[in-house]
N, C-alpha and C positions, 0 to 999 in steps of 0.2 A: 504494500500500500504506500500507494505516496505522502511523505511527510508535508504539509501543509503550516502547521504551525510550528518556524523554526526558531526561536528568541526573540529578545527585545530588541526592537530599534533603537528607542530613544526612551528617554523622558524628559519631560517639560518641566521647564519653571516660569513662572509668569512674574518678572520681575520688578521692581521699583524704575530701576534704571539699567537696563537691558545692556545697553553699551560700555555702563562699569562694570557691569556682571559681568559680561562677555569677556572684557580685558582681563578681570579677577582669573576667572577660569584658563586664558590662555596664561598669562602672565605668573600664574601660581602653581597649576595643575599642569601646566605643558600640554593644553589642548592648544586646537587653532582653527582658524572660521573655516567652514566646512562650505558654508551659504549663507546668504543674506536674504531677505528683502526690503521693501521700501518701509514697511511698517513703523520699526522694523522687528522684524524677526529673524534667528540668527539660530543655526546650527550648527557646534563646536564638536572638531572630531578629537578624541585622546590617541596617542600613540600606537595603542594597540586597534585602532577603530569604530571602536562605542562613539556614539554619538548623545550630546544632551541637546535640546532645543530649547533656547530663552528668547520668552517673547514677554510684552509688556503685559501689566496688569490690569485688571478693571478697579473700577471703585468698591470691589469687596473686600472688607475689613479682613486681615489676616487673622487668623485664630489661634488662639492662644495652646501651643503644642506640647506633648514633653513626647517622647520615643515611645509611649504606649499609648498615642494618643489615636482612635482609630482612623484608619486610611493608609495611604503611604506614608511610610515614616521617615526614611534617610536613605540616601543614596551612599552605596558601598563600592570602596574602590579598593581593587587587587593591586597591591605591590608587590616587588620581588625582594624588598627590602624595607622591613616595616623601621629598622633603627635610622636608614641613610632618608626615608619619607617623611618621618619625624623630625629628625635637623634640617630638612632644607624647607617644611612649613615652619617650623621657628622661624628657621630665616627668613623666613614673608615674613611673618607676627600673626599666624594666625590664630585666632581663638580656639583655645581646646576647650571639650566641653566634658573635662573628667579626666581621669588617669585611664591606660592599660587596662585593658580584663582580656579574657578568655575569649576567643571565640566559639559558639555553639558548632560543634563538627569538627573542632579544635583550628590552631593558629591563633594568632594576636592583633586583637582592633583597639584602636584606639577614634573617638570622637572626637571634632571640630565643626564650626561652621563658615559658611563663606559670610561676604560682607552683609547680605542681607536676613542672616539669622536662619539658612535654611541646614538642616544637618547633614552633616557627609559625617564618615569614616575611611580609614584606611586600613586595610584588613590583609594578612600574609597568612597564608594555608600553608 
């Protein structure tokens, strides 16, 4: 049978300001613009080829979240090096949101977020 559903393309952030988003991401994570449009809307590809899509927000109030809040929770990103990932986000100043734990399935995450308070991790299996 043919497989039909093969992974995730993307996920979206509906940003503040799309364009500092966008520079955060490349500038921090070592993505880079994948596509634009006029809007604009903006597709950033990471190294390995994941793609995230940031496009502007509506006037819907953000909700108030913590990592068990329902819905999507954070976006998780594989390193090959969770100690060399950790010093070169210092080296941005990014906000960690916690120490070290365990990963579920084992390996080591650790929490941050970008500038507009949305959650990532960086996780080594």
């Amino acid at each position: 049978m043919k497989k039909v559903f093969l992974g995730i393309d993307h996920p979206a952030i509906a940003a503040e300001s799309v364009e500092t988003l966008c520079k955060w991401y490349c500038n921090v994570l070592g993505y880079e613009i994948y596509a634009r449009t006029n809007k604009p809307i903006y597709i950033v590809k990471a190294p390995d080829g994941t793609l995230i899509e940031i496009m502007p927000k509506d006037e819907t109030a953000r909700p108030e979240r913590t990592v068990n809040t329902p819905g999507w929770s954070h976006l998780a990103l594989r390193v090959s090096d969770i100690d060399a990932a950790i010093a070169a986000l210092d080296a941005k100043g990014v906000d960690w949101a916690g120490a070290e734990f365990e990963a579920v399935g084992g390996g080591r995450i650790r929490n941050f977020t970008d500038p507009e308070g949305n959650l990532l991790q960086v996780i080594q299996r």
